[in-house]
Residue frames relative to the residue before (quaternion, step in Angstrom):
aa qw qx qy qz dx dy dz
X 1.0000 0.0000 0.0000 0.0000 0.00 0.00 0.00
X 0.6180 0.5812 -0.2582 0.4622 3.07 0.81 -1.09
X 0.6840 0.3993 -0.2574 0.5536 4.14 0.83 -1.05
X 0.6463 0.4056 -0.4380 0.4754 3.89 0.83 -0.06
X 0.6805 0.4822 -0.4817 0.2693 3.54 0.73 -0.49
X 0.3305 0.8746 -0.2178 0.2801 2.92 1.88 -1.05
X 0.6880 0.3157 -0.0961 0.6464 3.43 0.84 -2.07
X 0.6360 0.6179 -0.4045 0.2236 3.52 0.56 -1.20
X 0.8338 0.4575 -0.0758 0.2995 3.40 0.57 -1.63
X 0.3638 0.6201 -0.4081 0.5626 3.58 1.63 -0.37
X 0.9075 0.1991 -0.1141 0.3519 3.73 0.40 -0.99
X 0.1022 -0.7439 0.5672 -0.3383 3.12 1.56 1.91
X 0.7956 0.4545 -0.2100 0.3413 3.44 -0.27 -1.28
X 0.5716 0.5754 -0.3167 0.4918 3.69 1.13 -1.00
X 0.6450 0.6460 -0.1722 0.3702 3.00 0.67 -1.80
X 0.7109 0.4071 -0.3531 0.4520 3.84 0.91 -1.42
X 0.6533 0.5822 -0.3308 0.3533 3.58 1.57 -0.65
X 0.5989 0.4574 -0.4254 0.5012 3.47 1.29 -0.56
X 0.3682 0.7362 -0.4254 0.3762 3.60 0.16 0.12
X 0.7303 0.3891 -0.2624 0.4964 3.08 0.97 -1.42
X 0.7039 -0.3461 0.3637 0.5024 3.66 0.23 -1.04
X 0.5062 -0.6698 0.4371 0.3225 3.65 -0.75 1.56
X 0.4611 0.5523 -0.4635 0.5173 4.26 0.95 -0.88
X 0.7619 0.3560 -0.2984 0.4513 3.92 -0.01 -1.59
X 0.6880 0.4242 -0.4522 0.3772 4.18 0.08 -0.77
X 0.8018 0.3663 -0.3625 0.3026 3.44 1.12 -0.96
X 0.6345 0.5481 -0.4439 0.3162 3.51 1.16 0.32
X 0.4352 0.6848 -0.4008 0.4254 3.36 2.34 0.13
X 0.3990 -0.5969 0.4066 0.5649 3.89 1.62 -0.55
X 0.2678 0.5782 -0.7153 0.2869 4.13 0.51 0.91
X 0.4584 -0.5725 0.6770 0.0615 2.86 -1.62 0.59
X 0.0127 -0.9756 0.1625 0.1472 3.41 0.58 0.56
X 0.6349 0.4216 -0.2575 0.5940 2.96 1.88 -1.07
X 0.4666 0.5288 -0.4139 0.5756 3.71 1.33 -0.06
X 0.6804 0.3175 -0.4325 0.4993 4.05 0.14 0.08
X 0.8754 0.1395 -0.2614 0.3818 3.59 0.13 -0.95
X 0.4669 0.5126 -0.5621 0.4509 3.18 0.95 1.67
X 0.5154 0.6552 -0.2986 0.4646 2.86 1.39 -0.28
X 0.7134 0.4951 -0.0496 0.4935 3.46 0.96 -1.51
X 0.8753 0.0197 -0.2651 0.4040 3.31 0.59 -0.70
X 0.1516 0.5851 -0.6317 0.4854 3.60 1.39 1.42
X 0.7862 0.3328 -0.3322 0.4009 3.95 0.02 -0.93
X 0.5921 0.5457 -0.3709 0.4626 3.57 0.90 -0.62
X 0.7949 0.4869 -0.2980 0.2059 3.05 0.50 -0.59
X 0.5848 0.5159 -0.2227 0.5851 3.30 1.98 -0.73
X 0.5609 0.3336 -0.5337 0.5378 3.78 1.01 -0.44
X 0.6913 0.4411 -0.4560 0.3457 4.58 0.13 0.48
X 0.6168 0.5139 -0.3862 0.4542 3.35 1.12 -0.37
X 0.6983 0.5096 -0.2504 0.4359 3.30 1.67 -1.08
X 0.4390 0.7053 -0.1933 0.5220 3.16 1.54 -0.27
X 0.8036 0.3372 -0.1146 0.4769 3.58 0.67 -1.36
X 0.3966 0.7755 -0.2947 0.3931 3.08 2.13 -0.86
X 0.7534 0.4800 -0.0027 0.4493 3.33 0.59 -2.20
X 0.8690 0.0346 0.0328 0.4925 3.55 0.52 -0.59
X 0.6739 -0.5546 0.3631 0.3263 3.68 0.89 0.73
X 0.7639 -0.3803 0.4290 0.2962 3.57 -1.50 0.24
X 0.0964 0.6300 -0.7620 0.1149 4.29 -0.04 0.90
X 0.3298 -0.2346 0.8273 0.3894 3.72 -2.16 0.54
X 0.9759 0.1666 0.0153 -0.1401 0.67 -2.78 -0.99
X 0.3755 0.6848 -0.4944 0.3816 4.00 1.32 0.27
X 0.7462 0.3796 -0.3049 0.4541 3.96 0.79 -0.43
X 0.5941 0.4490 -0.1782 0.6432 3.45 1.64 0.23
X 0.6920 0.3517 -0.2564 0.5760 3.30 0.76 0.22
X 0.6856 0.3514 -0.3357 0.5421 3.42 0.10 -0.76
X 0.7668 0.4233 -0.2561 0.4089 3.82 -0.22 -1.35
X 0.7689 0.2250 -0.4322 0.4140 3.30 0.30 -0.13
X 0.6612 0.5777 -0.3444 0.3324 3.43 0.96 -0.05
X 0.4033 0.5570 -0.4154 0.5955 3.32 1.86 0.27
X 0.6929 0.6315 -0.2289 0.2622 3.04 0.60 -0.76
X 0.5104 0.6287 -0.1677 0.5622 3.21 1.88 -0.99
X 0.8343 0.3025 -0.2363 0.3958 3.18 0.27 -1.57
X 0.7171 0.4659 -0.1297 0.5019 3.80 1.30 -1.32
X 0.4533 -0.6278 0.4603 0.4343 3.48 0.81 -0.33
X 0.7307 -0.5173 0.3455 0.2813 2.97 -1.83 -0.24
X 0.5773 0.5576 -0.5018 0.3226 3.57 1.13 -0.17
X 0.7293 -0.5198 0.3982 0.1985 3.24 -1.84 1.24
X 0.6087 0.6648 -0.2841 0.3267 3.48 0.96 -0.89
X 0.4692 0.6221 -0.1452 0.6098 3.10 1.62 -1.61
X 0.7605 0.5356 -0.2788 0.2388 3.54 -0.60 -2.29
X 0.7919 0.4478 -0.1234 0.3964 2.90 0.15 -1.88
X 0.8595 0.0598 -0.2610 0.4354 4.01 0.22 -0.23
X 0.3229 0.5716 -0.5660 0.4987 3.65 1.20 0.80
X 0.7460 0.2352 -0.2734 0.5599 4.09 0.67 -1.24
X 0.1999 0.7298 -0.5099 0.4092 3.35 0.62 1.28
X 0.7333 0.5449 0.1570 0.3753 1.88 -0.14 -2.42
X 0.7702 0.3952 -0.1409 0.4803 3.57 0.17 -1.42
X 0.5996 0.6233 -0.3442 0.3655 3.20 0.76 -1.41
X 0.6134 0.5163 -0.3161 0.5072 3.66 0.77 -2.05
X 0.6695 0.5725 -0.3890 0.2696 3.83 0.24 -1.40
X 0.6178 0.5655 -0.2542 0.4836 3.41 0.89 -1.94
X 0.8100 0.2834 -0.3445 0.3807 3.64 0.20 -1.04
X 0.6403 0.4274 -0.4656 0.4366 3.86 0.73 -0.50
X 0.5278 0.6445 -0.3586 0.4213 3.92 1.06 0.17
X 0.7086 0.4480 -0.1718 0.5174 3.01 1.48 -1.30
X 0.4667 0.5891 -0.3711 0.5453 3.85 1.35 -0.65
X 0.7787 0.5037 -0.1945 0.3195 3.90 0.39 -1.16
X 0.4925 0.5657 -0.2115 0.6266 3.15 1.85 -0.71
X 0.7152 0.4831 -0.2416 0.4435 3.63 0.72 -1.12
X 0.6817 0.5083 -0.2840 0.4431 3.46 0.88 -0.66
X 0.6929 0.4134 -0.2516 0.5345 3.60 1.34 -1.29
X 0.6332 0.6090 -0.4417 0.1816 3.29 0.33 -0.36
X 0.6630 0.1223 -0.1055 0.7310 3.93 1.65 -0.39
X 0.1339 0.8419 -0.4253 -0.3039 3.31 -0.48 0.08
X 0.4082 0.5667 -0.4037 0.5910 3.17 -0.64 0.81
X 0.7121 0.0694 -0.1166 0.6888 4.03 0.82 0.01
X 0.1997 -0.6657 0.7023 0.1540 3.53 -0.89 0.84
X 0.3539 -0.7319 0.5769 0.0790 3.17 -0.96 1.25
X 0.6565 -0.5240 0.2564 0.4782 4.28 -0.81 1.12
X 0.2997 -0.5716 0.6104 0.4593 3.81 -0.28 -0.41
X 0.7106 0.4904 -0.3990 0.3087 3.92 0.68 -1.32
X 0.6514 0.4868 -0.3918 0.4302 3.74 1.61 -0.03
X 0.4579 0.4736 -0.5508 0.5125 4.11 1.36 0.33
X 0.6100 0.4841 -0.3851 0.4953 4.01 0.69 -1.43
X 0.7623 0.2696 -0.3858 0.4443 4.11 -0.25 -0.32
X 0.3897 0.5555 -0.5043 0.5342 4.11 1.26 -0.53
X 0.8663 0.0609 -0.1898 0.4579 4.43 -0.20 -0.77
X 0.4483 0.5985 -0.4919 0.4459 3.65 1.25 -0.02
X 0.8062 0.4406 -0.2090 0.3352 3.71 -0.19 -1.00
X 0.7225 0.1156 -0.3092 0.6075 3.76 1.02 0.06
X 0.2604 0.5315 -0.6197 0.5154 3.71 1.00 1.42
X 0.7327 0.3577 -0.2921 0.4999 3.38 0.22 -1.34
X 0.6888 0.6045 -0.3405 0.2103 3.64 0.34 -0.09
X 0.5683 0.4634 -0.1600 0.6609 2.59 2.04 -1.21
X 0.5545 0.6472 -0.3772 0.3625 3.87 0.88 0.19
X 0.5392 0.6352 -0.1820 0.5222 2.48 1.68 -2.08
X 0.7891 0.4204 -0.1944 0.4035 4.00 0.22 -1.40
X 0.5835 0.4667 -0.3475 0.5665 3.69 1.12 -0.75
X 0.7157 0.3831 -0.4474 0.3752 3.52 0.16 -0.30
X 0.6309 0.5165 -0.3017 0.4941 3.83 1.20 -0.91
X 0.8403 0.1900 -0.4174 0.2890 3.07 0.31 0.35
X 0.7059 -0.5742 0.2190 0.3522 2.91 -1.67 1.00
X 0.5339 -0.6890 0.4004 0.2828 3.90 -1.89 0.22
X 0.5790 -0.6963 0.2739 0.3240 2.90 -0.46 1.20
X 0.7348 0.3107 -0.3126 0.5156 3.27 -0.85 1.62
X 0.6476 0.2913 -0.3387 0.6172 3.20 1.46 0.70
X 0.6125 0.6671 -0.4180 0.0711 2.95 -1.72 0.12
């Protein structure tokens, strides 16, 4: 984890530029299909290595990031080690919840993460359908 954030975070700034439009980053001089091959080759092994170590969690990569995202905005600089950061928090929250809820049976953690994942995604699911204000 640590060696993806490594590669990951240096390219915080790129990232805030792809955002805008791949036409606009490549006339800033991004390299583009070289970054988000770059990016999501590393993303992807810090999740397998991730899923490797501790098993199948929802809704923590959908829940946390976009909710940094809400409160901190949208620049990468911010995102990327706040849903770090948070991310670790949410799950050692969610582990603690599992444990108290029976004791004596440790309940999944991936059934506290879908308990606040699944009407996140709902309220995502609805905030996006509806129209912006001043249209329609």
């Amino acid at each position: 984890m640590l060696a993806a954030a490594a590669v990951i975070l240096p390219y915080a700034r790129v990232l805030n530029v792809l955002q805008l439009d791949e036409d606009e980053a490549r006339q800033l001089g991004v390299n583009v299909e070289r970054v988000k091959l770059l990016i999501l080759g590393v993303a992807s092994l810090a999740t397998a290595a991730a899923v490797a170590v501790s098993g199948l969690i929802g809704f923590v990569g959908l829940i946390v990031p976009h909710t940094v995202r809400m409160i901190w905005g949208p620049d990468y600089r911010r995102v990327l080690p706040l849903s770090a950061f948070f991310g670790a928090s949410f799950l050692m929250l969610a582990d603690v919840i599992a444990r108290s809820i029976n004791p004596g049976y440790e309940v999944p953690i991936g059934v506290v993460t879908a308990l606040v994942g699944a009407p996140f995604f709902l309220y995502l699911l609805r905030r996006q359908a509806r129209p912006a204000p001043g249209t329609a």
